[in-house]
N, C-alpha and C positions, 0 to 999 in steps of 0.2 A: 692399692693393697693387692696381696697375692691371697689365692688359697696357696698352702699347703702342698698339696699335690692334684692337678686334671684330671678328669676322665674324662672317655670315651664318652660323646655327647648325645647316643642314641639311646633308649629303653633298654635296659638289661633284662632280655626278655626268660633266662632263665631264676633270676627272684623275683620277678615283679619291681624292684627296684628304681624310685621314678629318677628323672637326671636330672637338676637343676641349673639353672643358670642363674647366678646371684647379679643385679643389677645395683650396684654400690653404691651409687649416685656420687657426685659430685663433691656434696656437702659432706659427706662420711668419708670420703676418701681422702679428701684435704685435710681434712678441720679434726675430724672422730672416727679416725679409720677403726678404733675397736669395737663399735660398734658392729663393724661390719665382720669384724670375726667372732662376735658374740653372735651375729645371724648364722653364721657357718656351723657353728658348734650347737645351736640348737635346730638346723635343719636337717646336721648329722645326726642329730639323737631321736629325732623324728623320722630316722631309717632314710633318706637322701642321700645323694651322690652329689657333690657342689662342687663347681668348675666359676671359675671366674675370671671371664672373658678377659681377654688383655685388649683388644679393641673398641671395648666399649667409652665413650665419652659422656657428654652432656646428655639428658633425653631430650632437650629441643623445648622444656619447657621457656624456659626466658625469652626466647626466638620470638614460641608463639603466642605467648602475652603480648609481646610488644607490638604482635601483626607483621611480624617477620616470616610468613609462612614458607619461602622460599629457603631459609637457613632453616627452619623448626622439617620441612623434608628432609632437607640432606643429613639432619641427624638422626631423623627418624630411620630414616634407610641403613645408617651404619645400626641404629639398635635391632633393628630388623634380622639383617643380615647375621650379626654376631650372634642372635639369642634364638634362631627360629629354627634350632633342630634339637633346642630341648625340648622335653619332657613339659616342663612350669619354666616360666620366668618369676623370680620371685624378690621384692623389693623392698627394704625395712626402710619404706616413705610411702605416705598414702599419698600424697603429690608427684611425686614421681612414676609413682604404679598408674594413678590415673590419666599420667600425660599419655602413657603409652598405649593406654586405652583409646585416647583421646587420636590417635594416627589414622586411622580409614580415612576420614572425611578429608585430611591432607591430601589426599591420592584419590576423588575423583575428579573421572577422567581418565585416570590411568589404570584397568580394570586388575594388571599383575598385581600391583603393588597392595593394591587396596585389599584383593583376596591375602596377599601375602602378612598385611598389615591386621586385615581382622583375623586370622588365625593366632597370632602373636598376640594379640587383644584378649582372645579369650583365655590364653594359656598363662596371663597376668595375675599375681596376687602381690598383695599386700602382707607382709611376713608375717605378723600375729592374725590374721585372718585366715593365709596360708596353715600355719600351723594348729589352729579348733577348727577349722570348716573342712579342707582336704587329707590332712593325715591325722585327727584328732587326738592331739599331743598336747599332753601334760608335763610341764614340769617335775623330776623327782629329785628330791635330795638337797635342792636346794634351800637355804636356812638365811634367813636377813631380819633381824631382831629392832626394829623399826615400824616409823607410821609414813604414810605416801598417800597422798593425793594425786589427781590424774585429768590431764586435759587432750579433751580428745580436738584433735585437728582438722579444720573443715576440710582437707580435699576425700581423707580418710571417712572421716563421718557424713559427709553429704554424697560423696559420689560414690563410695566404693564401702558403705554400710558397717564400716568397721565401730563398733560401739563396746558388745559386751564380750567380744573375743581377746581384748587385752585384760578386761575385766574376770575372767574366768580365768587366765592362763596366771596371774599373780595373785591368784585366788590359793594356788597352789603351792605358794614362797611361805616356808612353814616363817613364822614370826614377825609376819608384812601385815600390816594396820591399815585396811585402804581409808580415808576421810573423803567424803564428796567434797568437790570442787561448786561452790556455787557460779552458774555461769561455766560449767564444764563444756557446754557446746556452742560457747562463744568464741569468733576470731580473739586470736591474742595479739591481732595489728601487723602482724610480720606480712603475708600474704605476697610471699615471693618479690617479684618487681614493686609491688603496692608500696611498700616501706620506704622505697626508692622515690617512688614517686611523690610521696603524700605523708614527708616523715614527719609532721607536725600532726596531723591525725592517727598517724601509728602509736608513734610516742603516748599521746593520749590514753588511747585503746591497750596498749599494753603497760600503761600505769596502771590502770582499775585492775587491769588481770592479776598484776603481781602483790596488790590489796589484797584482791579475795583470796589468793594463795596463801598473802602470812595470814590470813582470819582464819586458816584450817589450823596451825599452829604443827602442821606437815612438817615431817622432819625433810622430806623428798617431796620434789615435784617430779612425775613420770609422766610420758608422753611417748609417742609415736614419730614424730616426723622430727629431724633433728633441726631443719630452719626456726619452728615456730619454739625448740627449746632454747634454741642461740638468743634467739630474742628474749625470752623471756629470763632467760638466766641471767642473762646483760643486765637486764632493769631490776633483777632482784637482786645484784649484786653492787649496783649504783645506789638502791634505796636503803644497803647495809643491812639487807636481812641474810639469817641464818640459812634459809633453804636451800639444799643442793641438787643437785639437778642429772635426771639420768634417764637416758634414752633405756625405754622398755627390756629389750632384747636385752641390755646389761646386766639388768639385774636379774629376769631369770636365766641368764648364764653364767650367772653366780660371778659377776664381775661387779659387786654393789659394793665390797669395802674397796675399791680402788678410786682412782681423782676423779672426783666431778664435773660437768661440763664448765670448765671454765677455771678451772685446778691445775689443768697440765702446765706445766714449766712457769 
């Protein structure tokens, strides 16, 4: 996906104006690219500048699950290189924000890269974290006359503390019914490479998830990371339930009466 239009990738140092670099990921770019202009349009309304890198690829997570540290570098280097004269990197995936966290340790040994790699690290966020914790931004105007439950994603919630920051920002979706999730900070089985490898214990683990999903009687399941929605949309659409499924950022960008994950074409 494109933005719109580029900027200038340095501090606009006459508004204060931060510069963002949108890291798309993979899985939104292929599969749910509106997601990814659903982050654009809410990191503009939270007063950003968003440019979205054309050289950006993989982050190297897959690489370095498998122990491919040698391939999980050399993509680190391109995210490095593409994203390290913004202002925020900022990434609607809490598994993908955490890989690029996860880069120093790649590079010791190599004292550049690794200074280079932890500056980039710290300048990381996760997009609904980014938007309550750094620019404390609210949703306005937005109207979705429904009920939604919510699962929050381990890389999100264990490594990078993302809990009640999605929770507060559709707090703000005038006519949005949140239902707790029983088992809301349980894997949903997907766990990137994991499902690949061990898809008979996935399978499992995201059957009980998508139980306690219809036991909400949820008109929407919302979540954060678009891998662990894929997954779990799959099996709630194999079990012939009603639930429809929508990455966070959709809906408070007022993109909630459009196709659901697993609706397009």
């Amino acid at each position: 996906m494109q933005a719109a239009s580029p900027h200038n990738q340095h501090q606009d140092q006459a508004s204060g104006t931060p510069k963002v670099g949108l890291f798309v990921t993979c899985l939104i770019d292929l599969v749910r690219p509106r997601i990814g202009f659903a982050a654009i349009s809410l990191l503009e309304q939270a007063g950003c500048l968003v440019d979205v890198p054309q050289s950006q690829t993989c982050c190297g997570q897959p690489a370095y699950n498998s122990g491919d540290d040698n391939h999980a570098r050399a993509l680190a280097r391109n995210v490095i290189a593409g994203f390290e004269s913004f202002d925020y990197v900022v990434v609607p995936s809490g598994s993908c924000a955490g890989m690029i966290k996860k880069y120093p340790p790649l590079f010791q040994g190599d004292p550049a890269w690794q200074q280079r790699a932890e500056a980039l690290a710290a300048r990381t966020y996760e997009l609904l974290s980014f938007l309550v914790d750094v620019r404390g931004f609210r949703p306005k105007g937005v109207t979705l006359h429904t009920s939604a439950t919510y699962h929050d994603s381990c890389s999100g919630l264990r490594q990078l503390g993302v809990e009640a920051q999605p929770r507060a920002l559709l707090a703000s979706v005038e006519g949005l019914s949140l239902t707790p999730l029983p088992g809301h900070d349980i894997c949903c089985g997907f766990g990137g490479t994991f499902c690949v490898k061990y898809p008979a214990i996935s399978n499992a683990i995201v059957d009980e998830k998508a139980r306690d999903i219809e036991d909400t009687k949820a008109d929407l399941l919302l979540g954060g990371d678009l891998g662990c929605l894929l997954n779990m949309a799959g099996k709630l659409h194999r079990r012939g339930a009603a639930t429809r499924t929508f990455h966070t950022a959709e809906i408070l960008a007022g993109m909630g009466s459009g196709p659901a994950i697993g609706e397009e074409g």
